[in-house]
C-alpha positions in Angstrom: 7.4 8.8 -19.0 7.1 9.6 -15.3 5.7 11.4 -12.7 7.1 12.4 -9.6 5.4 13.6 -6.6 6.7 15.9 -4.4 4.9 17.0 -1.0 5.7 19.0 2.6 3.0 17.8 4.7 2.9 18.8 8.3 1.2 16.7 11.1 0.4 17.9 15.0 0.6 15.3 17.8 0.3 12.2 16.2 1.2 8.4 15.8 0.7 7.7 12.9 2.8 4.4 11.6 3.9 2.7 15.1 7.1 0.9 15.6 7.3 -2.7 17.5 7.1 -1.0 20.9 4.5 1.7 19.9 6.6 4.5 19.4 6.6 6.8 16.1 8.9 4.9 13.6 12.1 7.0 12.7 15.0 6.8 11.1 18.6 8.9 11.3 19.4 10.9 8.1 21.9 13.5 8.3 23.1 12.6 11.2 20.3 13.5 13.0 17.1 11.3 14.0 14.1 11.6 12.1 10.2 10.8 12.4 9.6 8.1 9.6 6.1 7.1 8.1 6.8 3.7 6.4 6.4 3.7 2.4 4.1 0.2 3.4 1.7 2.5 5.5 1.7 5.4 2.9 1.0 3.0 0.5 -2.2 1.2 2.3 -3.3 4.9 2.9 -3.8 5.4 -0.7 -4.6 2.5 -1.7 -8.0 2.6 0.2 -8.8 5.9 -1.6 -8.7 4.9 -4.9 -12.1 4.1 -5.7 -13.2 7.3 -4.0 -11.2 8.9 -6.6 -12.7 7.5 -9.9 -12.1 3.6 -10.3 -14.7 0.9 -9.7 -15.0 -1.7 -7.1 -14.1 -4.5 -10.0 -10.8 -2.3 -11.2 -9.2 -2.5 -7.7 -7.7 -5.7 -5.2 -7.8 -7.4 -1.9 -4.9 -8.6 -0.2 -5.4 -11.1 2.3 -4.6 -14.8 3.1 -8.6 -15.7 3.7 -9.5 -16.4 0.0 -10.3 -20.0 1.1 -12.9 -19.0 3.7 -14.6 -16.2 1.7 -14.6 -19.2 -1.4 -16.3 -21.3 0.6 -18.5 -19.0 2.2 -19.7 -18.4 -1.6 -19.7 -21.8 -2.7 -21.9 -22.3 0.7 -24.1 -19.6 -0.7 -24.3 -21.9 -3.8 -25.8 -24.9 -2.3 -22.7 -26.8 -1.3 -21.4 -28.0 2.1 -19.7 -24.7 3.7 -17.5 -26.9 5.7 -17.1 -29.3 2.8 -16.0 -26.5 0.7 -13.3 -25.0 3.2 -11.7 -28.6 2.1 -12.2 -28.2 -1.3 -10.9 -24.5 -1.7 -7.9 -25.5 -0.1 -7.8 -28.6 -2.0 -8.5 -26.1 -5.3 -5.3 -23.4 -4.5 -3.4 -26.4 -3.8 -4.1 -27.8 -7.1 -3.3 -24.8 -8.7 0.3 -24.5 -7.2 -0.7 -22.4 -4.2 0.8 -23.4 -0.5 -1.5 -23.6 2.7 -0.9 -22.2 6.2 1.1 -24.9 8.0 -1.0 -24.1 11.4 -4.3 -22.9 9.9 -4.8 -24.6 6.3 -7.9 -22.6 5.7 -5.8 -19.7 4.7 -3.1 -19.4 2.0 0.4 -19.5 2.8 0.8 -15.9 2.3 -0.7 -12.5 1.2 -1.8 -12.9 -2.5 -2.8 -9.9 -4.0 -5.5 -10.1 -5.9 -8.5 -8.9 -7.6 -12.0 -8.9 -6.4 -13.6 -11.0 -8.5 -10.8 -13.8 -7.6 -13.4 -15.6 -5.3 -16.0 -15.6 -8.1 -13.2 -17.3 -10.3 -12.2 -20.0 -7.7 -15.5 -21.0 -6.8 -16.4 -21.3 -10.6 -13.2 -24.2 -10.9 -13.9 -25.7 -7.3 -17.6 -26.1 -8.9 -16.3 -27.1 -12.2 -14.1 -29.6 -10.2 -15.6 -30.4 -7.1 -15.9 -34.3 -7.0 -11.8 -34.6 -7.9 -11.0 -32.3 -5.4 -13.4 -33.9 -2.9 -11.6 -37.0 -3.4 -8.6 -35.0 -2.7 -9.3 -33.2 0.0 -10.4 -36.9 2.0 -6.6 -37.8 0.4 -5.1 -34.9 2.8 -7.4 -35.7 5.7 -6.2 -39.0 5.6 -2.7 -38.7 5.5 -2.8 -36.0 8.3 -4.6 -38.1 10.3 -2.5 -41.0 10.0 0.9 -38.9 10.5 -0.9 -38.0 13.8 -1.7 -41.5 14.7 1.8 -42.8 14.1 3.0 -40.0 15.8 6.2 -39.5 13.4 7.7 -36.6 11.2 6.9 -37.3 7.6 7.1 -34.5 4.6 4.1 -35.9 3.2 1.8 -32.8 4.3 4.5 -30.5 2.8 5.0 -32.4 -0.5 0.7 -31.6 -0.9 1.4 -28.0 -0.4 3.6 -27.7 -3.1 1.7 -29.3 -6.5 3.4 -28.5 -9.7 0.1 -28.2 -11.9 -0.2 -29.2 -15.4 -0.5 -26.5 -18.5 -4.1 -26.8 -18.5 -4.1 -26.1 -14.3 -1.9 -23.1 -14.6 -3.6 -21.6 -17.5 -6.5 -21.2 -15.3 -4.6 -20.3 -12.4 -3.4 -17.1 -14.2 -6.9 -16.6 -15.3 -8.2 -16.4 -11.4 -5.2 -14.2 -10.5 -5.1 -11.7 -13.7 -4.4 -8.6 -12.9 -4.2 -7.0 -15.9 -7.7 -4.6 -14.7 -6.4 -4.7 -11.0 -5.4 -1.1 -10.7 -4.0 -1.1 -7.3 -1.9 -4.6 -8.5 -0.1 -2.6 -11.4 0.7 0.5 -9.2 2.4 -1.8 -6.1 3.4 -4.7 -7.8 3.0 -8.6 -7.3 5.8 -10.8 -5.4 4.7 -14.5 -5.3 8.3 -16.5 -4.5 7.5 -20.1 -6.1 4.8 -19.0 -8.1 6.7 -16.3 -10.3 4.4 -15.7 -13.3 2.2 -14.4 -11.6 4.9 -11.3 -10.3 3.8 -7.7 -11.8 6.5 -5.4 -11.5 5.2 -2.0 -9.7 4.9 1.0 -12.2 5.0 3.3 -9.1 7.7 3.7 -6.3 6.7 5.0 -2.8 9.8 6.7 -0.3 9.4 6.2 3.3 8.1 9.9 4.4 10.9 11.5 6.5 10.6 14.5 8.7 12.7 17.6 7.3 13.8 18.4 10.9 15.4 16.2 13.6 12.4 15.4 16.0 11.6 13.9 20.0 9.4 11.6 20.8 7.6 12.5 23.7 5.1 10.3 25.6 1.3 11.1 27.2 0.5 9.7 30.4 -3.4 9.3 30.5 -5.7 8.0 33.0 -9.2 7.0 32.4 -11.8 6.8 35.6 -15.0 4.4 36.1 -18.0 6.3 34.9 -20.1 4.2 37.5 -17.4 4.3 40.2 -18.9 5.0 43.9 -18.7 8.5 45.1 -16.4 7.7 48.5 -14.2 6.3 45.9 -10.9 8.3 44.4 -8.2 7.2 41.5 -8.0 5.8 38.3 -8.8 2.7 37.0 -6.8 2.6 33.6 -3.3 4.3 33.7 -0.9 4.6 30.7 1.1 5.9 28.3 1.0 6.5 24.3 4.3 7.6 22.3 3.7 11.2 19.9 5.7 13.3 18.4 5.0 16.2 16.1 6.6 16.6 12.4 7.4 18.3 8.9 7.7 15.1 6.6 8.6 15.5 3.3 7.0 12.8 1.2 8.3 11.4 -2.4 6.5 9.1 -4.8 6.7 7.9 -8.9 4.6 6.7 -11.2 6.4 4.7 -14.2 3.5 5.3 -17.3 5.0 3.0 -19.3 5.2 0.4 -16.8 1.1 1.3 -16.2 0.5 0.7 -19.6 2.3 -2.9 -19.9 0.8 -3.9 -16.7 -2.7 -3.1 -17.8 -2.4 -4.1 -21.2 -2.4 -1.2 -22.9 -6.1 0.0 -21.8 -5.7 3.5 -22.5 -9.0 4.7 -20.6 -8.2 2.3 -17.4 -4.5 3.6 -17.7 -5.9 7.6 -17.5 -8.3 6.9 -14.7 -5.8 5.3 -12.9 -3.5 7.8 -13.2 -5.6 10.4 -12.2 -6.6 8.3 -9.0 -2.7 7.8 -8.2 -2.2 11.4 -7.7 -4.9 12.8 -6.1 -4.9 9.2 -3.8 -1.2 10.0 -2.6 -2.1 13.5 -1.8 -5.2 12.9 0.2 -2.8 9.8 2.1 -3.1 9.8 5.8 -2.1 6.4 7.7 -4.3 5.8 10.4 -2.6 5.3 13.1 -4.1 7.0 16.5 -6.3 9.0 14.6 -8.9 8.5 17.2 -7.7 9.8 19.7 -5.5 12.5 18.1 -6.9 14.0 14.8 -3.9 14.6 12.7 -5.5 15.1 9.9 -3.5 18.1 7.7 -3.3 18.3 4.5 -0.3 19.0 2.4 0.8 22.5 2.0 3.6 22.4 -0.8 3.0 20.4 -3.4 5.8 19.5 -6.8 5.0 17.4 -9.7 7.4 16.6 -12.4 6.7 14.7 -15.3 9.7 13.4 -17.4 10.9 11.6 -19.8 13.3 9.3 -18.2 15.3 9.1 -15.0 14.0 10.7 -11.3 15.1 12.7 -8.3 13.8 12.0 -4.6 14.5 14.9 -3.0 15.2 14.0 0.1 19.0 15.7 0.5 16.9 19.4 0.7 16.7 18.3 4.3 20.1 16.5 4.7 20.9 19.0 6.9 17.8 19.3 8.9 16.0 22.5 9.0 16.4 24.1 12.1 13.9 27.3 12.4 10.2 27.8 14.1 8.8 28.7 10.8 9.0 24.8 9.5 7.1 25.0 6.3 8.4 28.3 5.1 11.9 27.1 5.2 10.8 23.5 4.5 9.1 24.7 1.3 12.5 27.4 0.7 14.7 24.3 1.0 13.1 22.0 -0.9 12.6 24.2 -4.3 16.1 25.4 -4.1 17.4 22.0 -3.8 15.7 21.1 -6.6 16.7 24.6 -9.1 20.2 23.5 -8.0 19.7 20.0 -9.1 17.8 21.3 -12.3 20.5 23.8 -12.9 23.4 21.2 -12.8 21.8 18.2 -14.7 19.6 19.9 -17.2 15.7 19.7 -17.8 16.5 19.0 -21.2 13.6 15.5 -20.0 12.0 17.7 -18.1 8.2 18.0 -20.0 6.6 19.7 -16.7 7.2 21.1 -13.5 3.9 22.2 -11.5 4.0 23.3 -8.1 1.5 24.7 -5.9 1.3 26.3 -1.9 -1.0 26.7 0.6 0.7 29.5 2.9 4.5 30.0 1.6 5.7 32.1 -1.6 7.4 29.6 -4.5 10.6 30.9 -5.4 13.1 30.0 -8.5 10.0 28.8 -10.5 8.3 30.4 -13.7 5.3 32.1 -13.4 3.8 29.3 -15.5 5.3 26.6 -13.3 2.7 27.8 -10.5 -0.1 26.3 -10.3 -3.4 28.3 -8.1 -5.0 25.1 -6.6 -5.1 21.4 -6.5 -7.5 21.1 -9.2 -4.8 23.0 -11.7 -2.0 21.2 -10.4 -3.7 17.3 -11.4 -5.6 18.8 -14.6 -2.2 20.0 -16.1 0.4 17.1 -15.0 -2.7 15.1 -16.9 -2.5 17.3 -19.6 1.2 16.8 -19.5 1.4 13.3 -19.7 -0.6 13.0 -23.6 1.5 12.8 -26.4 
């Protein structure tokens, strides 16, 4: 079963997913350029927002490459050596088939997603084994040290920062990176490249937001003046610029139930709360971007769910050809719905179990009354209520 997520969200001047330069991240689609917000940044957005919508601190993960510090800052707190332990946490992922930073070995080789009791869980082994992987640890010292002294290129470093651990080793590897009550892991997935059992495919996919119109960016020039600057003086002391533009953005998103299920092992109460936090979290998402200093912070005003059986339609080509009227979300919203009666009309809805839209400010036309729902609160209790058996 699946749910798709359909919304028209309308932002003022904004920047809110920046390009390499700065500027508002686009894209060209029908022919026409675009403002883009990047499915990564839409992503992040609700990703912070799920606890505020029902799950726990414990039920939701961290994604950084500083589990060895924060180990070792615990371990620290334990009574160990804090700069002992930086040695033996790296010494500990190592050991469990983990790679280090080739300039900064107190942080992992990558992102690893993961959940927040991880660093309980790795401090528990590193105690459990601290005097082998102190031994270990002096191993490494030593052998960078002497590569340094003799000045030449040996793979020795590199052969330590790939161990192939025993049964035992990776047994408790996958018990310091299960994910299987990591909420936020099971929606978005797992990728590690040479560690691959511990990938989790993502039950939910995310579309990079695209404006329904073609769009400008435009630039303001601002100037900012010394609060304590002398009277007989004139001017600026900070000039510059910061890219904007203004946008429409239709915004598309799935959640794969049975996919939820299998990645949280079939927890039926974790699998509804989570569910319930994925919708009303990708609703409420709003990157971050410039928000300071520009506010963007609208809501969505048309909102679609579908909940199927099987297969699912992004319905982006509404806007292939880009709407071209002042009145965006009227004929943003107009596009959109009879896009998707044409679609329904052609393929069938014989999977179809629910459509449920909703509208701040436009009419919804081509749907049944009951298809229309009066509020947000309506349109999440009955896709819920859609998605028992």
């Amino acid at each position: 079963m699946i749910i798709e997520l359909h919304l028209l969200q309308s932002f003022p001047v904004s920047n809110l997913n920046r390009d390499d330069v700065g500027q508002p991240k686009t894209a060209t689609f029908g022919g026409q350029l675009r403002g883009r917000i990047s499915s990564q940044s839409l992503k992040r957005s609700a990703r912070l927002l799920l606890q505020r919508h029902g799950l726990e601190p414990d039920e939701t993960g961290i994604r950084t490459k500083r589990l060895i510090t924060k180990t070792a800052t615990l371990l620290g707190e334990r009574g160990r050596d804090e700069a002992e332990a930086v040695a033996v946490a790296s010494s500990g992922l190592l050991a469990l088939g983990f790679g280090l930073d080739k300039r900064r070995s107190a942080l992992t080789e990558y992102l690893l997603f993961v959940g927040t009791d991880a660093v309980n869980l790795l401090a528990d082994y590193c105690d459990r084994e601290w005097d082998r992987l102190v031994a270990d640890a002096a191993a490494r010292a030593k052998a960078a040290e002497k590569k340094k002294t003799d000045n030449t290129k040996s793979d020795t470093a590199d052969k330590q920062s790939k161990i192939k651990p025993d049964k035992k080793t990776r047994d408790e590897a996958k018990r310091i990176l299960d994910a299987s009550r990591v909420v936020d892991v099971a929606l978005f997935g797992r990728m590690i490249a040479d560690n691959k059992d511990f990938n989790v495919s993502a039950a939910s996919q995310v579309a990079h937001a695209i404006s329904t119109h073609a769009v400008v960016n435009e630039y303001d020039y601002y100037t900012a003046v010394d609060d304590l600057q002398p009277d007989d003086e004139t001017g600026a002391d900070m000039i510059g610029t910061v890219d904007f533009n203004a946008a429409c953005y239709y915004r598309y998103a799935n959640l794969h139930l049975n996919q939820l299920r299998d990645n949280l092992h079939g927890d039926t109460d974790l699998m509804a709360r989570a569910t319930r936090a994925w919708l009303h979290a990708f609703i409420d998402a709003i990157p971050s971007g410039k928000q300071n200093s520009m506010a963007a912070l609208t809501p969505p005003e048309t909102l679609l769910v579908v909940v199927r059986d099987t297969g699912a339609w992004n319905l982006a080509n509404a806007f292939l050809q880009p709407v071209d009227t002042n009145d965006l979300m009227v004929t943003s919203t107009r596009a959109l719905f009879g896009h998707f009666n044409r679609l329904r009309r052609f393929y069938g809805d014989d999977n179809l179990r629910a459509v449920i839209a909703a509208a701040v400010t436009t009419d919804l036309e081509g749907l049944a009354d009951h298809e229309i729902a009066p509020s947000r609160h309506e349109l999440v209790s009955r896709t819920l209520a859609a998605t028992k058996v």
